[in-house]
C-alpha angles and dihedrals in degrees: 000000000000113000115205131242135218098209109011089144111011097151098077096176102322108327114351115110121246101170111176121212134157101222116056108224130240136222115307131256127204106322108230126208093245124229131231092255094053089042080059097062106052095050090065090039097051098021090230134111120241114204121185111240127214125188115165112329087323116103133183149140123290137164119237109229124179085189082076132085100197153022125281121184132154113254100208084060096047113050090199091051098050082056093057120098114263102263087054132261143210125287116202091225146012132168130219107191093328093317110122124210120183123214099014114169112228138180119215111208127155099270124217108215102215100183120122096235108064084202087077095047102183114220111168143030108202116195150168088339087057110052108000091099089057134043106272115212120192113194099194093177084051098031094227140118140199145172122245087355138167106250121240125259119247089067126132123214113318120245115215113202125183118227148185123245116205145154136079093114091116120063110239114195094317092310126102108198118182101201111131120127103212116191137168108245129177126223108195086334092311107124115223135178104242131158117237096248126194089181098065124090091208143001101279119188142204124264094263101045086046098055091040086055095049097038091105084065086246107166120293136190114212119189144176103251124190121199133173099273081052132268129338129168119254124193122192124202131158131258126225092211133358108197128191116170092338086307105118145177123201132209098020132159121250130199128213103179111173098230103040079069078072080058098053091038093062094039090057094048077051096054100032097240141069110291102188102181148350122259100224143150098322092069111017085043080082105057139049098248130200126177109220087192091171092054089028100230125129108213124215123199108182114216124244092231129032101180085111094065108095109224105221090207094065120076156137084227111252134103125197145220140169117257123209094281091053101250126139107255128182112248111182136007133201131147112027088337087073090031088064096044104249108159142208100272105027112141106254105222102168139334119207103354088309112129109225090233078080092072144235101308099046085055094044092053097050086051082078138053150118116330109264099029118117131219124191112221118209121208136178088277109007153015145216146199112228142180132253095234135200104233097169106040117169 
Protein backbone atom coordinates (compact mmCIF):
# COMPACT_ATOMS: atom_id res chain seq x y z
CA UNK A 1 0.00 0.00 0.00
CA UNK A 2 1.12 3.58 -0.17
CA UNK A 3 3.30 4.66 2.82
CA UNK A 4 3.27 8.03 3.48
CA UNK A 5 6.04 10.56 3.45
CA UNK A 6 6.98 13.66 5.65
CA UNK A 7 8.72 15.64 2.99
CA UNK A 8 8.10 14.01 -0.45
CA UNK A 9 7.95 17.68 -2.05
CA UNK A 10 9.11 20.22 0.37
CA UNK A 11 10.52 22.83 -2.33
CA UNK A 12 7.07 24.37 -3.50
CA UNK A 13 8.53 26.87 -5.70
CA UNK A 14 11.60 27.95 -3.71
CA UNK A 15 10.80 27.75 -0.30
CA UNK A 16 6.95 27.05 0.38
CA UNK A 17 6.14 23.35 1.88
CA UNK A 18 4.20 20.83 -0.14
CA UNK A 19 4.66 17.86 1.88
CA UNK A 20 2.73 14.98 0.48
CA UNK A 21 1.13 12.04 2.94
CA UNK A 22 -1.34 9.86 2.64
CA UNK A 23 -3.18 10.14 6.57
CA UNK A 24 -4.14 13.12 7.51
CA UNK A 25 -3.00 13.63 11.31
CA UNK A 26 -5.27 14.37 14.71
CA UNK A 27 -5.02 16.55 17.64
CA UNK A 28 -1.84 16.28 19.52
CA UNK A 29 -1.13 14.76 22.49
CA UNK A 30 2.02 15.67 25.06
CA UNK A 31 5.22 16.51 22.64
CA UNK A 32 8.39 14.35 23.94
CA UNK A 33 11.87 15.27 23.58
CA UNK A 34 12.76 11.87 20.90
CA UNK A 35 15.70 9.56 21.35
CA UNK A 36 18.33 8.47 19.02
CA UNK A 37 16.87 5.30 18.67
CA UNK A 38 13.34 6.75 17.72
CA UNK A 39 15.05 9.33 15.51
CA UNK A 40 16.26 6.25 13.97
CA UNK A 41 13.38 5.09 13.06
CA UNK A 42 11.82 7.68 11.26
CA UNK A 43 14.36 8.23 9.33
CA UNK A 44 13.93 4.52 7.75
CA UNK A 45 10.56 4.90 7.81
CA UNK A 46 10.40 8.37 5.97
CA UNK A 47 13.41 8.21 4.44
CA UNK A 48 14.22 11.62 5.73
CA UNK A 49 16.56 12.87 8.19
CA UNK A 50 15.38 14.56 10.98
CA UNK A 51 18.07 17.05 12.61
CA UNK A 52 17.35 18.78 15.70
CA UNK A 53 17.46 22.83 15.18
CA UNK A 54 18.57 25.34 17.66
CA UNK A 55 18.25 29.18 17.26
CA UNK A 56 18.72 31.00 20.18
CA UNK A 57 17.54 28.95 23.44
CA UNK A 58 14.44 27.50 21.13
CA UNK A 59 14.82 23.95 19.87
CA UNK A 60 12.63 21.66 17.53
CA UNK A 61 12.46 19.20 14.88
CA UNK A 62 13.34 20.01 11.22
CA UNK A 63 14.20 17.90 7.81
CA UNK A 64 17.27 18.50 6.18
CA UNK A 65 16.52 19.10 2.11
CA UNK A 66 18.96 19.82 -0.21
CA UNK A 67 15.73 20.49 -2.82
CA UNK A 68 15.44 23.96 -0.69
CA UNK A 69 17.11 27.14 -1.02
CA UNK A 70 16.52 28.28 1.66
CA UNK A 71 15.55 27.98 5.47
CA UNK A 72 11.74 27.40 6.92
CA UNK A 73 11.14 27.41 10.35
CA UNK A 74 7.97 28.23 12.40
CA UNK A 75 8.15 31.28 13.99
CA UNK A 76 5.75 30.57 17.13
CA UNK A 77 8.23 27.85 17.92
CA UNK A 78 11.64 30.16 17.40
CA UNK A 79 11.54 33.34 19.22
CA UNK A 80 14.58 34.85 16.69
CA UNK A 81 12.69 33.87 13.76
CA UNK A 82 9.08 35.57 14.83
CA UNK A 83 11.34 38.87 15.07
CA UNK A 84 12.55 38.57 11.42
CA UNK A 85 10.69 40.82 8.39
CA UNK A 86 8.36 39.19 6.71
CA UNK A 87 10.08 38.16 4.01
CA UNK A 88 12.63 36.59 6.45
CA UNK A 89 15.72 37.69 7.62
CA UNK A 90 19.43 36.35 8.97
CA UNK A 91 19.98 34.92 11.97
CA UNK A 92 23.85 35.08 13.38
CA UNK A 93 23.70 31.58 14.35
CA UNK A 94 21.81 28.43 14.10
CA UNK A 95 22.66 24.88 15.02
CA UNK A 96 21.87 21.67 13.27
CA UNK A 97 22.77 18.76 15.75
CA UNK A 98 25.46 20.62 17.21
CA UNK A 99 26.69 21.84 13.86
CA UNK A 100 26.70 25.37 13.81
CA UNK A 101 26.23 27.28 10.92
CA UNK A 102 26.49 31.83 11.12
CA UNK A 103 24.41 34.07 8.99
CA UNK A 104 21.92 31.60 7.79
CA UNK A 105 18.87 33.20 5.96
CA UNK A 106 15.66 31.86 7.16
CA UNK A 107 11.90 32.34 6.47
CA UNK A 108 9.40 32.07 9.44
CA UNK A 109 5.94 30.89 8.21
CA UNK A 110 3.41 29.18 10.13
CA UNK A 111 4.49 25.53 9.47
CA UNK A 112 1.99 22.55 8.98
CA UNK A 113 3.59 19.32 10.57
CA UNK A 114 2.51 16.89 8.45
CA UNK A 115 4.07 13.54 10.31
CA UNK A 116 1.79 10.76 11.41
CA UNK A 117 2.88 10.74 15.09
CA UNK A 118 1.96 13.99 16.55
CA UNK A 119 4.94 13.10 19.37
CA UNK A 120 7.87 14.24 16.24
CA UNK A 121 6.05 17.51 15.29
CA UNK A 122 8.19 18.77 12.42
CA UNK A 123 8.72 22.53 12.47
CA UNK A 124 11.05 23.42 10.36
CA UNK A 125 12.86 22.36 6.71
CA UNK A 126 16.26 23.88 6.61
CA UNK A 127 17.96 23.96 3.20
CA UNK A 128 20.69 25.17 0.99
CA UNK A 129 21.25 28.68 3.92
CA UNK A 130 21.74 26.36 6.32
CA UNK A 131 24.41 23.91 5.22
CA UNK A 132 25.77 25.10 1.35
CA UNK A 133 29.08 26.97 3.02
CA UNK A 134 30.11 23.53 4.69
CA UNK A 135 30.21 20.18 3.53
CA UNK A 136 26.53 18.63 4.25
CA UNK A 137 26.50 14.47 5.16
CA UNK A 138 23.11 12.54 5.23
CA UNK A 139 23.42 8.81 7.06
CA UNK A 140 20.45 7.48 6.05
CA UNK A 141 21.28 3.62 7.96
CA UNK A 142 22.07 5.96 11.33
CA UNK A 143 19.39 9.06 10.49
CA UNK A 144 21.79 11.69 11.20
CA UNK A 145 23.43 14.38 9.58
CA UNK A 146 26.57 16.66 10.03
CA UNK A 147 28.70 19.27 8.44
CA UNK A 148 32.62 18.55 7.42
CA UNK A 149 32.22 15.11 9.08
CA UNK A 150 34.23 11.60 9.22
CA UNK A 151 32.39 9.43 7.54
CA UNK A 152 30.98 6.19 9.31
CA UNK A 153 32.49 2.63 8.95
CA UNK A 154 30.38 -0.23 7.02
CA UNK A 155 30.80 1.81 3.64
CA UNK A 156 31.75 0.58 0.79
CA UNK A 157 34.04 2.67 -1.94
CA UNK A 158 33.02 6.09 -2.30
CA UNK A 159 31.51 7.36 -5.76
CA UNK A 160 32.39 10.85 -6.69
CA UNK A 161 29.85 12.46 -9.30
CA UNK A 162 30.16 15.44 -10.63
CA UNK A 163 26.90 17.87 -10.71
CA UNK A 164 25.35 21.16 -11.84
CA UNK A 165 24.37 23.50 -9.73
CA UNK A 166 22.06 25.49 -10.78
CA UNK A 167 18.96 27.96 -9.65
CA UNK A 168 18.65 31.30 -8.36
CA UNK A 169 16.72 32.64 -11.76
CA UNK A 170 13.52 33.39 -9.75
CA UNK A 171 13.56 35.95 -7.00
CA UNK A 172 12.68 34.53 -4.04
CA UNK A 173 11.75 37.04 -1.35
CA UNK A 174 14.67 39.35 -2.17
CA UNK A 175 17.01 36.63 -2.06
CA UNK A 176 18.65 34.65 -5.35
CA UNK A 177 20.04 31.41 -4.13
CA UNK A 178 21.61 29.38 -6.36
CA UNK A 179 21.38 25.94 -4.53
CA UNK A 180 19.98 23.00 -7.06
CA UNK A 181 21.96 19.71 -7.50
CA UNK A 182 21.22 18.70 -11.12
CA UNK A 183 22.21 15.46 -12.05
CA UNK A 184 21.59 12.92 -15.14
CA UNK A 185 19.70 9.91 -13.84
CA UNK A 186 18.48 7.11 -15.61
CA UNK A 187 14.97 5.45 -15.14
CA UNK A 188 15.02 1.89 -16.91
CA UNK A 189 17.98 3.44 -19.36
CA UNK A 190 15.72 6.82 -20.14
CA UNK A 191 17.96 9.96 -19.09
CA UNK A 192 16.17 12.54 -17.30
CA UNK A 193 17.21 16.28 -15.50
CA UNK A 194 16.36 15.78 -11.64
CA UNK A 195 17.66 17.60 -8.49
CA UNK A 196 19.28 15.48 -5.84
CA UNK A 197 16.66 15.94 -3.32
CA UNK A 198 17.01 14.97 0.98
CA UNK A 199 13.39 16.12 1.44
CA UNK A 200 11.82 13.67 -0.52
CA UNK A 201 10.61 10.30 0.80
CA UNK A 202 11.06 8.78 -2.48
CA UNK A 203 12.15 9.45 -5.89
CA UNK A 204 8.96 11.15 -7.35
CA UNK A 205 8.80 11.87 -10.96
CA UNK A 206 7.05 14.18 -13.54
CA UNK A 207 3.77 13.14 -15.62
CA UNK A 208 5.71 12.12 -18.61
CA UNK A 209 8.65 10.02 -16.97
CA UNK A 210 6.15 8.50 -15.08
CA UNK A 211 3.96 7.33 -18.00
CA UNK A 212 6.83 6.43 -19.89
CA UNK A 213 7.90 4.07 -16.61
CA UNK A 214 4.76 2.54 -16.29
CA UNK A 215 3.92 2.19 -20.51
CA UNK A 216 4.62 -1.47 -20.40
CA UNK A 217 0.79 -1.62 -17.58
CA UNK A 218 3.47 -2.79 -14.48
CA UNK A 219 1.61 -2.43 -11.19
CA UNK A 220 0.79 0.52 -10.14
CA UNK A 221 -0.85 2.25 -6.35
CA UNK A 222 -2.84 4.97 -6.81
CA UNK A 223 -4.06 7.21 -3.42
CA UNK A 224 -5.88 10.21 -2.35
CA UNK A 225 -2.98 12.55 -1.07
CA UNK A 226 -3.49 15.60 0.69
CA UNK A 227 -0.42 18.53 0.91
CA UNK A 228 -0.32 21.88 2.19
CA UNK A 229 -1.62 23.85 -1.10
CA UNK A 230 -4.49 21.19 -0.81
CA UNK A 231 -4.96 17.19 -2.58
CA UNK A 232 -3.63 16.03 -5.04
CA UNK A 233 -3.54 12.17 -6.33
CA UNK A 234 0.01 9.95 -5.92
CA UNK A 235 0.63 6.73 -7.57
CA UNK A 236 3.41 4.62 -6.66
CA UNK A 237 5.01 1.84 -9.05
CA UNK A 238 8.63 0.09 -9.04
CA UNK A 239 11.26 0.59 -10.89
CA UNK A 240 13.58 -2.31 -12.58
CA UNK A 241 17.12 0.12 -12.36
CA UNK A 242 17.80 3.74 -11.14
CA UNK A 243 21.00 4.78 -12.49
CA UNK A 244 23.05 7.89 -11.59
CA UNK A 245 26.81 8.04 -13.04
CA UNK A 246 26.95 4.09 -13.47
CA UNK A 247 25.79 3.89 -9.48
CA UNK A 248 22.56 2.20 -9.54
CA UNK A 249 19.46 0.70 -7.21
CA UNK A 250 17.00 -1.91 -8.47
CA UNK A 251 13.69 -2.53 -7.66
CA UNK A 252 12.85 0.92 -6.16
CA UNK A 253 9.66 2.62 -5.64
CA UNK A 254 8.69 5.76 -7.75
CA UNK A 255 6.04 8.54 -7.06
CA UNK A 256 3.92 10.51 -9.62
CA UNK A 257 1.68 12.93 -7.29
CA UNK A 258 -0.44 15.64 -9.54
CA UNK A 259 0.43 18.44 -7.81
CA UNK A 260 4.15 17.85 -7.05
CA UNK A 261 4.24 18.44 -11.45
CA UNK A 262 3.44 22.46 -10.03
CA UNK A 263 6.69 21.75 -8.24
CA UNK A 264 8.80 20.70 -11.35
CA UNK A 265 7.28 23.07 -13.26
CA UNK A 266 8.48 25.69 -11.30
CA UNK A 267 12.03 24.01 -10.75
CA UNK A 268 12.45 23.90 -14.02
CA UNK A 269 11.26 27.95 -14.60
CA UNK A 270 14.19 28.28 -11.60
CA UNK A 271 17.05 26.35 -13.58
CA UNK A 272 16.15 27.32 -17.11
CA UNK A 273 15.56 23.63 -18.48
CA UNK A 274 13.22 20.76 -18.15
CA UNK A 275 13.59 19.10 -14.38
CA UNK A 276 11.49 16.02 -14.66
CA UNK A 277 11.80 14.56 -11.20
CA UNK A 278 13.58 14.63 -7.66
CA UNK A 279 16.18 12.30 -6.77
CA UNK A 280 14.92 11.29 -2.86
CA UNK A 281 14.96 8.33 -0.17
CA UNK A 282 14.48 5.36 -2.66
CA UNK A 283 17.72 5.83 -4.09
CA UNK A 284 20.00 8.04 -1.75
CA UNK A 285 18.40 5.64 1.48
CA UNK A 286 21.15 3.26 0.21
CA UNK A 287 24.25 5.19 0.40
CA UNK A 288 26.13 7.39 2.89
CA UNK A 289 25.75 10.75 1.05
CA UNK A 290 27.83 14.10 1.37
CA UNK A 291 27.29 17.55 -0.90
CA UNK A 292 30.66 19.03 -1.79
CA UNK A 293 28.72 22.27 -2.93
CA UNK A 294 32.22 24.32 -3.36
CA UNK A 295 33.78 21.39 -5.91
CA UNK A 296 30.36 20.57 -6.95
CA UNK A 297 30.41 16.43 -6.48
CA UNK A 298 27.95 14.52 -4.62
CA UNK A 299 29.71 11.56 -3.04
CA UNK A 300 28.14 8.20 -2.57
CA UNK A 301 29.44 5.71 -0.23
CA UNK A 302 27.21 2.47 -0.50
CA UNK A 303 26.70 0.69 2.73
CA UNK A 304 27.84 -2.53 3.38
CA UNK A 305 24.52 -3.59 4.56
CA UNK A 306 21.07 -2.41 3.42
CA UNK A 307 18.83 -4.52 5.64
CA UNK A 308 18.04 -1.46 7.21
CA UNK A 309 16.28 0.06 3.94
CA UNK A 310 12.55 -0.58 4.22
CA UNK A 311 11.24 -1.81 0.90
CA UNK A 312 7.47 0.20 0.41
CA UNK A 313 6.31 -2.54 -1.72
CA UNK A 314 6.43 -5.09 1.03
CA UNK A 315 4.40 -5.12 3.01
CA UNK A 316 1.64 -6.87 5.53
CA UNK A 317 -0.88 -3.99 4.10
CA UNK A 318 -1.60 -1.27 6.85
CA UNK A 319 -0.70 1.30 7.30
CA UNK A 320 -1.04 3.23 10.73
CA UNK A 321 -1.86 6.86 12.47
CA UNK A 322 -2.56 8.32 15.86
CA UNK A 323 -6.48 9.26 16.74
CA UNK A 324 -7.43 11.96 19.07
CA UNK A 325 -6.77 9.95 22.10
CA UNK A 326 -3.48 9.18 20.97
CA UNK A 327 -3.85 5.54 20.18
CA UNK A 328 -2.37 3.71 17.13
CA UNK A 329 -5.27 3.03 14.69
CA UNK A 330 -5.18 1.40 11.69
CA UNK A 331 -5.82 3.69 8.85
CA UNK A 332 -5.80 1.90 5.73
CA UNK A 333 -5.61 -2.11 4.58
CA UNK A 334 -4.60 -3.82 1.32
CA UNK A 335 -2.90 -7.10 0.69
CA UNK A 336 -3.64 -9.79 3.71
CA UNK A 337 -4.37 -6.91 5.93
CA UNK A 338 -7.65 -6.52 3.99
CA UNK A 339 -7.75 -10.54 3.34
CA UNK A 340 -8.09 -11.00 7.03
CA UNK A 341 -10.49 -8.49 7.50
CA UNK A 342 -8.55 -5.64 9.52
CA UNK A 343 -10.20 -2.78 9.07
CA UNK A 344 -9.63 1.71 8.94
CA UNK A 345 -10.09 2.53 12.67
CA UNK A 346 -8.92 -1.05 14.71
CA UNK A 347 -7.00 -0.34 17.79
CA UNK A 348 -3.47 -1.19 17.01
CA UNK A 349 -2.07 -3.14 20.42
CA UNK A 350 1.37 -4.67 19.12
CA UNK A 351 3.01 -5.84 15.72
CA UNK A 352 5.34 -8.14 15.76
CA UNK A 353 5.89 -8.62 19.10
CA UNK A 354 6.31 -4.58 19.49
CA UNK A 355 4.30 -3.29 22.07
CA UNK A 356 2.39 0.14 20.75
CA UNK A 357 3.85 2.24 24.03
CA UNK A 358 7.06 2.20 21.52
CA UNK A 359 5.48 4.61 19.27
CA UNK A 360 4.51 5.19 15.98
CA UNK A 361 7.61 4.44 14.22
CA UNK A 362 8.48 1.40 15.88
CA UNK A 363 5.09 0.24 14.82
CA UNK A 364 5.39 1.70 11.17
CA UNK A 365 8.57 -0.03 10.58
CA UNK A 366 7.48 -3.36 11.64
CA UNK A 367 4.61 -2.85 9.29
CA UNK A 368 7.51 -3.82 6.46
CA UNK A 369 9.95 -6.53 5.83
CA UNK A 370 11.33 -9.55 3.47
CA UNK A 371 8.66 -11.41 1.35
CA UNK A 372 7.62 -14.41 3.08
CA UNK A 373 8.19 -13.29 6.47
CA UNK A 374 4.97 -13.03 8.99
CA UNK A 375 4.10 -10.54 11.56
CA UNK A 376 1.08 -11.02 14.26
CA UNK A 377 -0.61 -8.26 14.72
CA UNK A 378 -2.23 -7.73 18.09
CA UNK A 379 -5.66 -5.41 18.44
CA UNK A 380 -7.98 -4.40 21.28
CA UNK A 381 -9.88 -7.89 20.83
CA UNK A 382 -8.32 -9.61 18.81
CA UNK A 383 -5.05 -10.50 16.63
CA UNK A 384 -3.82 -11.83 13.43
CA UNK A 385 -0.89 -13.33 11.62
CA UNK A 386 -0.20 -11.58 8.19
CA UNK A 387 2.08 -11.67 5.25
CA UNK A 388 4.58 -9.59 4.23
CA UNK A 389 3.15 -9.05 0.72
CA UNK A 390 4.59 -7.91 -2.55
CA UNK A 391 2.09 -4.81 -3.68
CA UNK A 392 4.21 -3.51 -6.54
CA UNK A 393 5.60 -6.62 -8.37
CA UNK A 394 7.08 -6.10 -11.34
Amino acid sequence: MPRRGTAAAFHQRMRATAAVFLVACTSSPAVHAPSRDQLTRFAHVENVIPVVVKVGDDTGLAIVDTGNPLSDLDQSKFASVAALPLDGGTVASLQLDGSTSPDVYVVGSPFTDLTADPTFPIVGNMGCSAFCAGVPSFDYRDGTFALDATPPTGLGADIAIPFSFEGGNIDNFGQRVTSRVIVTVELEGHAYQMMLDTGATSVSVSERAFAALTADGRTTIAGQTAIVSGASTSTLTRAASITLAGVEVDDAVVIHDSGFDTVLTAISNDVGHTIDGSLGGTFLNHFYVTVDYANRIVHLAPYDDVSFVLDQGHTIGLSLTTDAAGQLVIASVAGDAAAKGLHVGDVVQAIDGIDASAGYYALAEATYGPLGATKTVELADTSATLAVDELLPL
